[in-house]
C-alpha positions in Angstrom: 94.8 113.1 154.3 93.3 114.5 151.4 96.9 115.0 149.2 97.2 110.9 149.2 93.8 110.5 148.1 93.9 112.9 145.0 97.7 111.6 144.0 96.2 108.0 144.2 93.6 109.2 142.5 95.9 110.4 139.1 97.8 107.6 139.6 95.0 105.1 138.8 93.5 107.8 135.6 96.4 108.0 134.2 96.9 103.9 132.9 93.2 104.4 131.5 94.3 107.7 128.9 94.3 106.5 125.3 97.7 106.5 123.4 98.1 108.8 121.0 97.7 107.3 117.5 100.0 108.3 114.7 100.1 107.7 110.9 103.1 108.0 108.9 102.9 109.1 105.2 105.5 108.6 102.9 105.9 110.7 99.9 108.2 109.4 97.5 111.3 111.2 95.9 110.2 111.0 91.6 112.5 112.1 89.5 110.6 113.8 87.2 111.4 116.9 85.0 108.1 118.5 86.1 107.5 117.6 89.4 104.4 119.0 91.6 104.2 118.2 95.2 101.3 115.5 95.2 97.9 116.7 96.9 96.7 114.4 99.8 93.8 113.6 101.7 92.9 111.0 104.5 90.2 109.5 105.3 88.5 106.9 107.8 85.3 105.3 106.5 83.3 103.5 109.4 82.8 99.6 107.9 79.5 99.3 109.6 78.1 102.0 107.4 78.2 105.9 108.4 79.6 109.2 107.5 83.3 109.5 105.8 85.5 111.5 108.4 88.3 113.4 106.8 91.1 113.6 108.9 94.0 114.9 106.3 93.6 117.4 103.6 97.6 118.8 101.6 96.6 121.3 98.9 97.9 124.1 96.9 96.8 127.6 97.2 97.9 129.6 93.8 97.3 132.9 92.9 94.7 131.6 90.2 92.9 129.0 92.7 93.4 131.1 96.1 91.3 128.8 98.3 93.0 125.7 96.6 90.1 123.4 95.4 90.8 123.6 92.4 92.2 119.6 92.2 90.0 118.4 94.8 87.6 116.5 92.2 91.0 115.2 91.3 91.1 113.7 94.2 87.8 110.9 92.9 87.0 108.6 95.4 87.4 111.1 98.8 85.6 113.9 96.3 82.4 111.2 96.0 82.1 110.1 99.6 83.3 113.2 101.7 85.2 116.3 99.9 81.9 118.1 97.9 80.2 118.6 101.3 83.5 119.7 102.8 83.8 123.7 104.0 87.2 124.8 103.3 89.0 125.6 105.0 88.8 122.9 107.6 90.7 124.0 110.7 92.8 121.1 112.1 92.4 119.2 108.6 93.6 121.2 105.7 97.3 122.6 104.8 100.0 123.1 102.4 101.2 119.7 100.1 104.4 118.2 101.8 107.7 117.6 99.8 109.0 113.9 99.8 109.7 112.4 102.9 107.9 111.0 105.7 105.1 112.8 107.5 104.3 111.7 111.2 100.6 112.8 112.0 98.7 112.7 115.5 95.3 111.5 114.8 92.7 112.7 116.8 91.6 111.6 120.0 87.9 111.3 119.8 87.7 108.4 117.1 85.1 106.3 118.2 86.1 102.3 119.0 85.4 100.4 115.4 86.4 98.7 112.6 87.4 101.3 109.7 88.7 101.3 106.4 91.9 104.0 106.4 92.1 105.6 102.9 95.4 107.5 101.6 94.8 109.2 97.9 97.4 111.3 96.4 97.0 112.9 92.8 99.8 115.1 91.0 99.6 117.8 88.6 101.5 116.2 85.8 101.4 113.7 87.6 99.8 110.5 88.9 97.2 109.0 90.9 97.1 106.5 93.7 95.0 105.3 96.6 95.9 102.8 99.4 93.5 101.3 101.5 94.0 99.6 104.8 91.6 98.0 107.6 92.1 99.5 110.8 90.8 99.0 114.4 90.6 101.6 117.4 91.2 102.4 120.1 94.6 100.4 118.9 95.0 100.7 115.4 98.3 98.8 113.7 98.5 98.1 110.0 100.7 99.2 107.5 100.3 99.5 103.9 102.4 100.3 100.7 101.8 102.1 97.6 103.6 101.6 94.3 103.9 105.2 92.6 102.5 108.0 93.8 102.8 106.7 97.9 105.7 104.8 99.7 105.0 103.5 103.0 101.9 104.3 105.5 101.6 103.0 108.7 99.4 103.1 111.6 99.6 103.3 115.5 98.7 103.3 118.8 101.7 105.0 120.5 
């Protein structure tokens, strides 16, 4: 009697688990004689007003800059609202820049419901400096965005 009650049981939890969200980041191939890998950073910025969460951090470790924050202030508008009261490294957060291509990340789970503003900023070493900005909703966030130099594609989803 018991075994029907606990397999109804995960049968009605399981419609109610969120979707995983994922955002796609697309680095762009520029054919440049000096390249650099471009360092990143996301960030959602509640629009009611609140604290900056960083939720994406690609840097580069060198033997001169070994903890790799050396081009965060590069990096202007995340640096101003969130990065100079970040601890480094941020498990879950921070990792090595990404070569062109598109980069599929799992956002985390415990993003309250709200309206946000998504943030992308990339910044290169001989390089550039872009940011894209999109609005975005949870539990079910959708938008996508494009950037023109330093950022191809970046989209947003419930899954």
């Amino acid at each position: 009697m018991k075994l029907p009650l606990l397999l109804a049981a995960g049968v009605a939890a399981a419609p109610a688990a969120a979707a995983a969200q994922t955002l796609t980041i697309t680095i762009p191939q520029i054919a440049e004689p000096e390249y650099h890998k471009p360092h990143v950073v996301v960030w959602l910025e509640p629009v009611a007003g609140g604290a900056p969460r960083t939720l994406v951090l690609w840097h580069t470790k060198t033997k001169d800059d070994p903890d790799g924050t050396r081009w965060f202030n590069h990096l202007r508008m995340w640096w101003r609202q969130a990065g100079r009261s970040m601890a480094m490294p941020a498990d879950g957060v921070s990792g090595e820049t990404r070569a062109p291509g598109a980069h599929r990340i799992i956002l985390p789970s415990d993003i309250a419901p709200g309206a946000y503003r998504l943030h992308v900023e990339a910044v290169r070493e001989v390089g550039g400096r872009e940011i894209v900005s999109l609005p975005v909703t949870f539990p079910n966030p959708n938008a996508r965005a494009t950037g023109t130099t330093e950022l191809g594609a970046i989209t947003i989803s419930a899954r």
